[in-house]
N, C-alpha and C positions, 0 to 999 in steps of 0.2 A: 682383460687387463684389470688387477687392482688396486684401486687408490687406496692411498692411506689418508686419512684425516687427520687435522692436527690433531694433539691432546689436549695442546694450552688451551686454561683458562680468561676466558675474555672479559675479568673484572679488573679493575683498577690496581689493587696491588701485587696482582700476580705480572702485569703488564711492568708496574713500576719494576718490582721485581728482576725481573728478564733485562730490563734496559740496564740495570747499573750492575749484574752482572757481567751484561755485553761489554760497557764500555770499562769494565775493572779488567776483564780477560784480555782485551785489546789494546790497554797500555798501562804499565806501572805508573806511568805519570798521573795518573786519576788520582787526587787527594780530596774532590770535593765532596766530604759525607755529608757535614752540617744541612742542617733544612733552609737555613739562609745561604746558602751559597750560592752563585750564578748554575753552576754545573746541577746541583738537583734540583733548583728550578723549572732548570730546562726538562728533564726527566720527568719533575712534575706533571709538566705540559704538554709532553709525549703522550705520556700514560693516560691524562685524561680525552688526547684526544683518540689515542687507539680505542678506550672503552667504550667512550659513547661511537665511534662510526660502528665497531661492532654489535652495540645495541643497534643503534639502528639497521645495520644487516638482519640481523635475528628478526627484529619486527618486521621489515619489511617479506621477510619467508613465511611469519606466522599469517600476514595479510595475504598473503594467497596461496597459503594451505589448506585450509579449510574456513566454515564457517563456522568453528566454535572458537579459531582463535582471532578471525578478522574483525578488527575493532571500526576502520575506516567503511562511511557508510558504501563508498566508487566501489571498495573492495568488495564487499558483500554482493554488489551489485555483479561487477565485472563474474565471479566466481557462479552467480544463476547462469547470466550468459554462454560462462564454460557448460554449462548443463543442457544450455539450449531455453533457459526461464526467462523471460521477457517480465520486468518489475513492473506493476501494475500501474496506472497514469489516475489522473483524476477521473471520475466519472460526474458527466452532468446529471441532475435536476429534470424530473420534468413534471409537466400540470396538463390537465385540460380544462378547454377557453371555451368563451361564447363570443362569436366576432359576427359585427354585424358591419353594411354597407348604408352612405345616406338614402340612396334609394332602388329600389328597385331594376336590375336591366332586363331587355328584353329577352336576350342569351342570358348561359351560363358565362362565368366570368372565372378564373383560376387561376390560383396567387403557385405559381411551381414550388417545388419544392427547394429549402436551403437559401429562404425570404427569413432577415431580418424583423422580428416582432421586440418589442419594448416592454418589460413588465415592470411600472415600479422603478423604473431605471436600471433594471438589469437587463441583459440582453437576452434574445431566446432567439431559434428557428425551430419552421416546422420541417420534419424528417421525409413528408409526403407531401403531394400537390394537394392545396384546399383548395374544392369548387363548390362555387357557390350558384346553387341551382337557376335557372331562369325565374325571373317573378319574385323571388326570394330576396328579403333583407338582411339576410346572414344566415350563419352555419355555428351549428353548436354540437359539443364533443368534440374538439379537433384537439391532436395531442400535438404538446412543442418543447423541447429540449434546449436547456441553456446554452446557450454557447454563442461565441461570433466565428461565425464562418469564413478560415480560411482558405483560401484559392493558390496553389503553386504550382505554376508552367513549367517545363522541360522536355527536353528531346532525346528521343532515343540514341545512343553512340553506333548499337550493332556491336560493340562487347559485350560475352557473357560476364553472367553477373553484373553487371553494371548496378552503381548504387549509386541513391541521394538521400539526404539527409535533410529535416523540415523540422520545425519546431524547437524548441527547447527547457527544461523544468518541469518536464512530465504534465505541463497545464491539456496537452493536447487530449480530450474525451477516448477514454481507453474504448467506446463501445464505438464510435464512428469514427472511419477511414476509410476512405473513397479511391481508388485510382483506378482513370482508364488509360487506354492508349489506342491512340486515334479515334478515340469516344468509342471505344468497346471496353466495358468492365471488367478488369481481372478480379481476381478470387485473391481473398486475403488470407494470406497464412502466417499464422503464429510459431511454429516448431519447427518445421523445415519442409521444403520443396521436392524430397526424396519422393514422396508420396505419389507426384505427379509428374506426367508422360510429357513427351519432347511437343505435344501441338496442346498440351494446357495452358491457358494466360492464366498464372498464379502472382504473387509477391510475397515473399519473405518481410514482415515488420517485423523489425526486435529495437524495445527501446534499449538506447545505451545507458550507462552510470550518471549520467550529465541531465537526462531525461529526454536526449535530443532521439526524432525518431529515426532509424538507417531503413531505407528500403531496398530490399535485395532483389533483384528479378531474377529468370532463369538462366541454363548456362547451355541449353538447346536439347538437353537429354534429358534435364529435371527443369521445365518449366520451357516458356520461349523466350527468344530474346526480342526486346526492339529493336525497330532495323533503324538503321539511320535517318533521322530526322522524324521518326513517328513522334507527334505529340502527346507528351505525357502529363495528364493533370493530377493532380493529389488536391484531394481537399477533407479536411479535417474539422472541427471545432474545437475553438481552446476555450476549454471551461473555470471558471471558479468551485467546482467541487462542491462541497457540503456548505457550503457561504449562501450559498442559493438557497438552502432548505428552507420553509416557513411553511405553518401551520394559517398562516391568515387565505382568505378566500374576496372574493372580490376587489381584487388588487387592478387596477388600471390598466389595458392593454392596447397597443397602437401597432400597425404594419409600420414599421421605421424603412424598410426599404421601398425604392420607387420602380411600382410595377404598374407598367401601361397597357391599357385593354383597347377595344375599338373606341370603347366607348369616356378614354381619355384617362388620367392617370386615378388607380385607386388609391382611395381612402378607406380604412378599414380601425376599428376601434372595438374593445369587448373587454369582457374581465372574464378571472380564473373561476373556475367553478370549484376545482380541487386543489387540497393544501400541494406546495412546490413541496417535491421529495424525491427523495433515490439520488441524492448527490454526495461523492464519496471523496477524500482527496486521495494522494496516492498512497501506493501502498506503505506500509513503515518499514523500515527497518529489522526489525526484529520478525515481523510477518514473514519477509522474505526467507530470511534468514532458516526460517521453521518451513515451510513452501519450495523451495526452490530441489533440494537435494531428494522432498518426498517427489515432488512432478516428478522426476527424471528418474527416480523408480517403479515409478508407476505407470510408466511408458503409454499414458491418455488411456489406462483402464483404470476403473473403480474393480477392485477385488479387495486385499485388505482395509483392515480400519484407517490405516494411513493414506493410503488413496483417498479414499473418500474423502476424508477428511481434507488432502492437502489441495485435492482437486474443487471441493466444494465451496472452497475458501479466495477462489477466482471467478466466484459467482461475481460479475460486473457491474448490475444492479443496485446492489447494496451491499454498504462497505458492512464486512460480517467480525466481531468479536472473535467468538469460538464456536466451533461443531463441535458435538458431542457424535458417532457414530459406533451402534453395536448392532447385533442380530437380535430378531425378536424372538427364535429359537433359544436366547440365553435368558429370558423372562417366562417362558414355557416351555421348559424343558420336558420334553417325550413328545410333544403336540407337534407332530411330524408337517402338520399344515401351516407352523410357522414359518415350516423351512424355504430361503429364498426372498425372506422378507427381512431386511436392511430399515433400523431407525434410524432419523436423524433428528438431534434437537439442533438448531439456528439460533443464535446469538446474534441480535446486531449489535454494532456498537455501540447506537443508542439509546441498549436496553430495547424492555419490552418484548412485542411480538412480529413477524411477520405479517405484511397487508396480504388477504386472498391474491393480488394482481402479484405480489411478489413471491409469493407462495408457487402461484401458473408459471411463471417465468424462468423458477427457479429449478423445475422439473423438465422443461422445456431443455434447459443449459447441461443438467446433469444427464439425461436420456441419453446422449452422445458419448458417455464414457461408461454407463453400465452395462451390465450383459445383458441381454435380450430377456434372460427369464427371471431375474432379479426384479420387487416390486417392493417399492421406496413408501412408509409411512412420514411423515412430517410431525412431530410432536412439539407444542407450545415451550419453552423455555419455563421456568418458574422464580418468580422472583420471591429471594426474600430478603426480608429489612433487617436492616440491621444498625443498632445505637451506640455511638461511642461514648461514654462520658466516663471523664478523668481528671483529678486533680494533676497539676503540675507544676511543678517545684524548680523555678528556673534561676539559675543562678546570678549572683549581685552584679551589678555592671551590665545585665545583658537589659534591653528595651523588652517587655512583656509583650507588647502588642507583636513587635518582630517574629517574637518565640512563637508565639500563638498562631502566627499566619504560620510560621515552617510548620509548625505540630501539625495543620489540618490539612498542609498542603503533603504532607509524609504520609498521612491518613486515607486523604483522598490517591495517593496514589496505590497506596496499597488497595484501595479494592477498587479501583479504574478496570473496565470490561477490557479483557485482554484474551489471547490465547491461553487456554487452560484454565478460564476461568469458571465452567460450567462444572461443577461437581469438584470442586476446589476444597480443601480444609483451612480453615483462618484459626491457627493456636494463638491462644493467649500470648505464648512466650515472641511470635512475631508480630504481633499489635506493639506489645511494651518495645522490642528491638529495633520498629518503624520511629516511634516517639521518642526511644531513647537516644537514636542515633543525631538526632536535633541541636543544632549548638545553641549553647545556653541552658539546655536540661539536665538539673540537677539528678531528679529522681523522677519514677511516676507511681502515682497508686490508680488502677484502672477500676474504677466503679463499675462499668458493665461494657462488655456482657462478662458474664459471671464465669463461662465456660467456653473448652472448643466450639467454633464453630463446623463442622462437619455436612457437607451436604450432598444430597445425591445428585448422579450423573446428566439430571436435567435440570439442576438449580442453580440459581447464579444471586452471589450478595447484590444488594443494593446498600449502600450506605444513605441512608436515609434521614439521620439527623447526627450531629457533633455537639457536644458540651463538655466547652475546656473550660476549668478551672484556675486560673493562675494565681500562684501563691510564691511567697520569696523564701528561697531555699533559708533554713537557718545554716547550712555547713559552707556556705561558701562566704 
């Protein structure tokens, strides 16, 4: 069968248009032309309401056609999901403590795991049981992860698929999610349950647009089901994200929760030994937006530069800028022993470099999606500095100090650590378009830098110092 689509156009005066021909065809009695008359008022009122619902038709198509034209963030979200991409949640913080007891017991003593600790006044748990030897007045190196541990009960129905939903605002720790059922641990899955046979205890997570998380069980061919009335626990952390990070060390720590041994309720107290780090909030927008259509080509292999790339950038650890990703084959070309070896430069967002433990962790996460005979180099990011200084010439009437915050805050945006910021070009001609687009700026003269800036495939700006100049236009 084929349809035919209209041809009309869905702007205001083609719409007015069509109305006062309709209603001139339809009765000789029609006299009302004038603009003030009741009759082309009402016309008026038509036509503006026909154009905007069909803008909004239009918009609402373009929000879930793709992701070059969906503006709404649900939208971008909801469209990963159609791909099977789960938007990334917060990641916690973590440190390691020195916890000591007041004295001595004559057993070992062990605080389980998913104990409340205090640091500072932020919350933490440890991921693993600490035991504290017999004899012993504390344990040091223990690792502990921001977060307050949520606990949420439910029962099996004995429907497949059966689903529950917990959390909400993506605060919930993208790296730890727990569920068992009848306190035996299913396996967490992120893409889909296809994977796995009719007697595997798997779970489907996918966060939704809202940040709330849906848990999906099996359907007795891909996964199993609970039977009616199994107990089911889900336990997660909701974290504060990168709020947590601090470089300070010997920060205050206390067990906050109450854990009783034989030998009566402990007390436990210590400080951090290592700066709080690796806390990320969720993912943005725009990230996804760039991520979401490569995963789902990349079908959980690293082979092209976009794989790599879209998949490296779900490292959970640390929230990542930009990858940079080529062959070392294309740096020595004919040196046949290159071949099979994959660079990558790392970006955080916080600048700088990757830590060794984030570096192990990071090869650890990517192992799972390269080929077996593919061997990954890590290469340092390179920063370089860069100075803005500029006269600017802001027009009469406008507040100076105003202008001067948009100027630096247009400035600092433009080279803010972003996707595609590693081997970037910064023209002259988009520094003045950053500054000039500023209300209140008349003109600008850009004292330095002098020239393009052009950098290669491992370097990334840092904007390192600003000097604005405010002067009062003579032409306004």
């Amino acid at each position: 069968m084929t349809v035919q689509l209209s041809a009309d156009r869905p702007d205001y005066e083609d719409i007015l248009q069509q109305l006062s021909t309709n209603v001139q065809s339809r009765s000789d009695a029609w006299r009302d032309l004038l603009n003030s008359s009741t009759g082309t008022i009402l016309l008026d009122l038509l036509a503006g309401i026909g154009s905007f619902s069909q803008f909004n038709i239009e918009r609402a198509v373009q929000e879930v056609s793709g992701f070059d034209s969906a503006v709404l963030p649900t939208s971008v979200y909801t469209l990963a999901l159609m791909l099977g991409v789960s938007p990334k949640r917060r990641v916690s913080a973590r440190t390691r403590v020195t916890l000591s007891i007041e004295a001595p017991y004559p057993s070992s003593v062990t605080i389980p795991a998913y104990n409340q600790f205090d640091i500072d006044g932020v919350v933490f748990y440890n991921p693993e049981d600490i035991t504290i030897a017999a004899g012993a007045t504390g344990v040091s190196d223990v690792l502990l992860s921001q977060g307050q541990i949520i606990t949420r009960s439910s029962v099996g129905t004995g429907a497949t698929n059966q689903q529950i939903s917990v959390s909400s605002g993506f605060v919930a720790d993208e790296n730890f999610f727990r569920v068992t059922v009848d306190n035996s641990a299913y396996i967490r899955e992120r893409v889909s349950l296809a994977k796995y046979g009719s007697l595997d205890n798997a779970f489907l997570e996918r966060t939704q647009p809202d940040g709330t998380i849906k848990i999906i069980f099996g359907n007795g061919l891909f996964g199993t089901v609970p039977g009616p009335s199994q107990l089911i626990q889900i336990i997660y952390a909701d974290s504060i994200g990168k709020d947590a990070n601090t470089a300070q060390t010997n920060l205050p720590v206390k067990l906050s929760s109450v854990v009783n041994t034989v030998f009566g309720q402990l007390t436990v107290v210590g400080f951090n030994t290592d700066a709080i780090s690796g806390g990320a909030d969720q993912e943005s927008v725009d990230e996804l937006r760039f991520t979401a259509p490569r995963l789902f080509a990349s079908a959980e292999r690293c082979i092209t530069r976009q794989d790599w790339k879209a998949i490296s950038l779900q490292f959970p650890s640390v929230d990542i800028a930009d990858i940079n990703v080529w062959a070392e084959f294309e740096d020595f070309t004919g040196e046949n022993s290159r071949m099979n070896v994959v660079r990558l430069v790392i970006l955080p967002e916080s600048g700088g470099v990757f830590s060794s433990q984030n570096y192990s962790d990071f090869l650890t996460f990517i192992s799972t999606y390269k080929h077996v005979t593919t061997a990954i180099k890590i290469l340092d990011p390179i920063q370089v500095n860069v100075g803005i200084t500029a006269n600017i010439y802001y027009k009469l009437g406008y507040d100076p100090n105003g202008v001067q915050n948009a100027v630096q805050s247009a400035i600092s945006d433009l080279f803010s650590l972003k996707i595609g910021s590693l081997g970037r070009a910064y023209y002259l001609s988009e520094i003045y378009q950053a500054i000039q687009s500023v209300d209140g700026v008349d003109f600008v003269e850009l004292l330095g830098p002098t020239s393009d800036l052009i950098l290669d495939k491992r370097e990334y700006a840092n904007l390192n110092s600003t000097t604005i100049n405010m002067i009062t236009s003579t032409r306004s």
